[in-house]
C-alpha positions as CSV (number, residue, x, y, z in Angstrom):
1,X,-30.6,-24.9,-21.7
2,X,-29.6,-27.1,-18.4
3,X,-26.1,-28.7,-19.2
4,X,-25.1,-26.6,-22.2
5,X,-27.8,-28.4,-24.4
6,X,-28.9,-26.1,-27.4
7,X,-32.9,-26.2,-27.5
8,X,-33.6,-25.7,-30.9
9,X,-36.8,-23.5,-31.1
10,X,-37.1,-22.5,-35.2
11,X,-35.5,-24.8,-37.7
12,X,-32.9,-23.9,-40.5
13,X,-34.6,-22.6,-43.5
14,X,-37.7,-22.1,-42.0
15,X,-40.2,-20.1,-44.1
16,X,-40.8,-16.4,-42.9
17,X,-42.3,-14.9,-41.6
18,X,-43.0,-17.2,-39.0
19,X,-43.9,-17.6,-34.5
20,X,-43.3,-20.3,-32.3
21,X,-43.1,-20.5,-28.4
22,X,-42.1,-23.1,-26.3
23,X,-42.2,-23.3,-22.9
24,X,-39.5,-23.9,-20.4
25,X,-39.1,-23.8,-16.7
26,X,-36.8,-23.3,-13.8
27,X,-33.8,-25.5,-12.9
28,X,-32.9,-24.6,-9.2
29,X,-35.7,-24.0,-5.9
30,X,-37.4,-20.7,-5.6
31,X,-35.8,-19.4,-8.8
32,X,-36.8,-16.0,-9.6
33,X,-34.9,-14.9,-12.8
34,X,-33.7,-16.8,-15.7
35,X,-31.5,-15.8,-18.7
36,X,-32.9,-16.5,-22.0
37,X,-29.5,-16.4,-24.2
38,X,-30.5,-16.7,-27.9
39,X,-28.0,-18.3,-29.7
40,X,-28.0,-19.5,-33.9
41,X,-26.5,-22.8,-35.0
42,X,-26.9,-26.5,-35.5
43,X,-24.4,-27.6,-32.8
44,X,-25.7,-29.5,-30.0
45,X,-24.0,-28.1,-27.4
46,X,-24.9,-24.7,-27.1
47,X,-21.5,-23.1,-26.7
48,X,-20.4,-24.2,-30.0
49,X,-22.8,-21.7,-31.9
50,X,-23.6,-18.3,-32.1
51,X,-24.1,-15.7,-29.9
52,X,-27.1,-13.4,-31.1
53,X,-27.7,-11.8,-27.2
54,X,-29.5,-12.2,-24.1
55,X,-31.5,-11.2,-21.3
56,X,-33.1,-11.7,-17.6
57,X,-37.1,-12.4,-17.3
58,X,-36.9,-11.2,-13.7
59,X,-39.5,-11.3,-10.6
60,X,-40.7,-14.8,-11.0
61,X,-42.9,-16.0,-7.9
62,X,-40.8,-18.0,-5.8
63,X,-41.8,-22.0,-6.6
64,X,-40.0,-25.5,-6.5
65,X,-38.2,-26.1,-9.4
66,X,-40.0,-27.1,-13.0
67,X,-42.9,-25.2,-11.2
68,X,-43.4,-21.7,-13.4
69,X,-44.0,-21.8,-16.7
70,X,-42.4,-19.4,-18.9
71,X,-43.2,-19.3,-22.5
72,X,-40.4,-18.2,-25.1
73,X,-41.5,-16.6,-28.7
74,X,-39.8,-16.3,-31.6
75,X,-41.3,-13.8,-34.0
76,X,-39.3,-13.3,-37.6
77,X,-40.8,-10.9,-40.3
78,X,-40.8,-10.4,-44.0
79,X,-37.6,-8.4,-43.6
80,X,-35.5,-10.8,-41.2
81,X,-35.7,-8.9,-37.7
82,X,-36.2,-11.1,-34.8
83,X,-38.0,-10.6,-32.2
84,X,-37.5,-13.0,-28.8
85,X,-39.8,-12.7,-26.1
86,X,-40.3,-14.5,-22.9
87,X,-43.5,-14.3,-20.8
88,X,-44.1,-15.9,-17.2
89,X,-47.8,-17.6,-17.3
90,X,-48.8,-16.6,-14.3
91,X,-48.1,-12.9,-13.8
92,X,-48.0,-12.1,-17.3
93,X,-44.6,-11.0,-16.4
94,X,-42.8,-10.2,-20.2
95,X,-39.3,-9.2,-21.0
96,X,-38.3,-9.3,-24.7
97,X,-35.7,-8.1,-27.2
98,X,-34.8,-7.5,-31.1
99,X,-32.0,-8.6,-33.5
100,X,-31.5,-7.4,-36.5
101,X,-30.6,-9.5,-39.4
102,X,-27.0,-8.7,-39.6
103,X,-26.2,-10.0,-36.5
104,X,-26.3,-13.5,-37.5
105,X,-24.6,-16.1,-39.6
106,X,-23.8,-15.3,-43.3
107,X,-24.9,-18.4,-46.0
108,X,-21.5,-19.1,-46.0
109,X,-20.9,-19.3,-42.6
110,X,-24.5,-21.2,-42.2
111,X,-23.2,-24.0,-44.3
112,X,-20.2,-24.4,-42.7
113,X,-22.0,-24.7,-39.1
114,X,-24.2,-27.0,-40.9
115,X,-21.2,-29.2,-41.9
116,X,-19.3,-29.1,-38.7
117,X,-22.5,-30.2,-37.1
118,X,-22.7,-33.7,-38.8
119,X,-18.9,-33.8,-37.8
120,X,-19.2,-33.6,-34.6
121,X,-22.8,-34.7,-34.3
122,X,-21.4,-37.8,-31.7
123,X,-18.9,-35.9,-30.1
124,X,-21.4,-33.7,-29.0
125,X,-24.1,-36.0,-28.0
126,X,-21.6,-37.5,-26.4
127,X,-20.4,-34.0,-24.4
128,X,-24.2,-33.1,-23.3
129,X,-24.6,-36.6,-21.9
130,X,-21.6,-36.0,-19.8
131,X,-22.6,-32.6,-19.1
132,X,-26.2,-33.6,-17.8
133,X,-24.7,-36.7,-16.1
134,X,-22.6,-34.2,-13.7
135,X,-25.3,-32.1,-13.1
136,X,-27.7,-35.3,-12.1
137,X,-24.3,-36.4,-10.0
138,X,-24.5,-32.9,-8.3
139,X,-27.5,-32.5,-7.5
140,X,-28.6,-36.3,-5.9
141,X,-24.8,-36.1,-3.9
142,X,-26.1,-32.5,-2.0
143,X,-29.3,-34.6,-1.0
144,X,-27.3,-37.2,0.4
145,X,-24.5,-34.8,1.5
146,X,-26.8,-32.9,3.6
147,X,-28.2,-36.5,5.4
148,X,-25.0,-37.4,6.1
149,X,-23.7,-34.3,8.0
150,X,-27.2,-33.3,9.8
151,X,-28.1,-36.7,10.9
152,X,-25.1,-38.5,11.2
153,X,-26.3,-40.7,14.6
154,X,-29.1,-42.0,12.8
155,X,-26.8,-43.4,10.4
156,X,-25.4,-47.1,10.9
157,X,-21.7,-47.4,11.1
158,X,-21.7,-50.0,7.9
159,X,-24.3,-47.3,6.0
160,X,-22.0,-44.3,7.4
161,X,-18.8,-46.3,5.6
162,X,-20.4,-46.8,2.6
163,X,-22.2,-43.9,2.2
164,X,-18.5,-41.3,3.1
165,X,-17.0,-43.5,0.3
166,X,-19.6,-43.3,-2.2
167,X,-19.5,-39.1,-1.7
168,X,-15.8,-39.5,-2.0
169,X,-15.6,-41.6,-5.2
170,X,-18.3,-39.4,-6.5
171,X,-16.7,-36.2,-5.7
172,X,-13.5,-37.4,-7.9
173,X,-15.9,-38.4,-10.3
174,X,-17.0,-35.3,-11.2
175,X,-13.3,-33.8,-11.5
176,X,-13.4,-35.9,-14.6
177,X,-15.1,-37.2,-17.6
178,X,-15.6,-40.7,-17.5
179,X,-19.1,-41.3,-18.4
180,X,-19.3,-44.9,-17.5
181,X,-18.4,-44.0,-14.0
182,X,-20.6,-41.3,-13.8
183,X,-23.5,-43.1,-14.6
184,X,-22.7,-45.9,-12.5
185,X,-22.1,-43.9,-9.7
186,X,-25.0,-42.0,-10.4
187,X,-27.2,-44.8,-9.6
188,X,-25.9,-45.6,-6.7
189,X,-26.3,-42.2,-5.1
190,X,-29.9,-42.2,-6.2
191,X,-30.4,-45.8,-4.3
192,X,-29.1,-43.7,-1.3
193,X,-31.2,-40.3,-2.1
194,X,-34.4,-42.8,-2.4
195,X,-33.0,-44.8,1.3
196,X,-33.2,-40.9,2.7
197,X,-35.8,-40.0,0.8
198,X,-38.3,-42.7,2.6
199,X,-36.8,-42.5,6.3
200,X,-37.6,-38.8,5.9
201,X,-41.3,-39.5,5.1
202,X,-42.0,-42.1,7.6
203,X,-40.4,-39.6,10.1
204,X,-42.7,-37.3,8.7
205,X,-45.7,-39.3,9.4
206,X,-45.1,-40.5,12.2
């Protein structure tokens, strides 16, 4: 999921057969397809494990983001087939697939996975808290971005100063992985998203 996070859905040595569904949404504005990539592992960034397959639940109605709701099910019988499906709860939209049981990890391979995972259980904490910190930095710097270029006359001269460097220091930012700096300058280009954020509304209303 979002910043290479690994959303665990059934748990290692789980008794089959066995269902669960968990519901996710979209990440971006008026989204209408996501990829549901099934992967197995105990890593927490998701590019560390396995590959089992994918595929695209498409046609979703056009909504702000974290508006749809789309359920994901894992089914797994008696004889180890899985079978992933992922339904959109307002059309009743469904796309699904199958793996068979060979297509995953071997014992030995399991326990090895489950070893390198308390190995690098920090590092990786570590790398998705980077990884979503970037994606927060991203996403409140387009906000801000966008003020800045379309209503550049409403902007003070001292706000217009601090407000280029901030975008500049935050663009460099992101070229890197300094967490610290992220985070800090994260908040600081949420101060200026929530400044925008409220001249917009009054302007709204008046």
């Amino acid at each position: 999921t979002k910043g290479d996070r690994f959303t665990k859905i059934i748990e290692s040595n789980s008794t089959i057969p066995i269902t669960k569904t968990m519901r996710f949404t979209t990440i971006s504005d008026n989204q209408q397809t996501v990829t549901i990539h099934v992967m197995q592992g105990e890593r927490e960034v998701a590019s560390e494990n396995k590959s089992l397959g994918y595929f695209n639940l498409v046609g979703i109605p056009m909504a702000p983001k974290g508006i749809p709701q789309i359920d994901v099910t894992f089914e797994i019988d008696a004889n180890g087939i899985v079978k992933v499906s992922a339904r959109e709860a307002k059309t009743g939209l469904i796309q699904s697939m199958k793996i068979q049981p060979a297509s995953g990890l071997s014992p030995e391979e399991i326990q090895q996975r489950v070893q390198e995972a308390r190995q690098y259980e920090e590092k990786d904490k570590q790398r998705v808290k980077l990884n979503q910190a970037k994606i927060n930095l991203k996403e409140y710097l387009e906000t801000v971005k966008f003020y800045f270029t379309s209503h550049l006359k409403k902007i003070s001269s001292k706000d217009k100063s601090e407000i280029k460097n901030l975008i500049t220091r935050s663009e460099k930012a992101l070229e890197g992985e300094d967490i610290d700096q992220l985070e800090s300058l994260l908040n600081k280009v949420q101060v200026q998203r929530d400044k925008i954020n409220k001249v917009l509304i009054s302007e709204f209303e008046k």
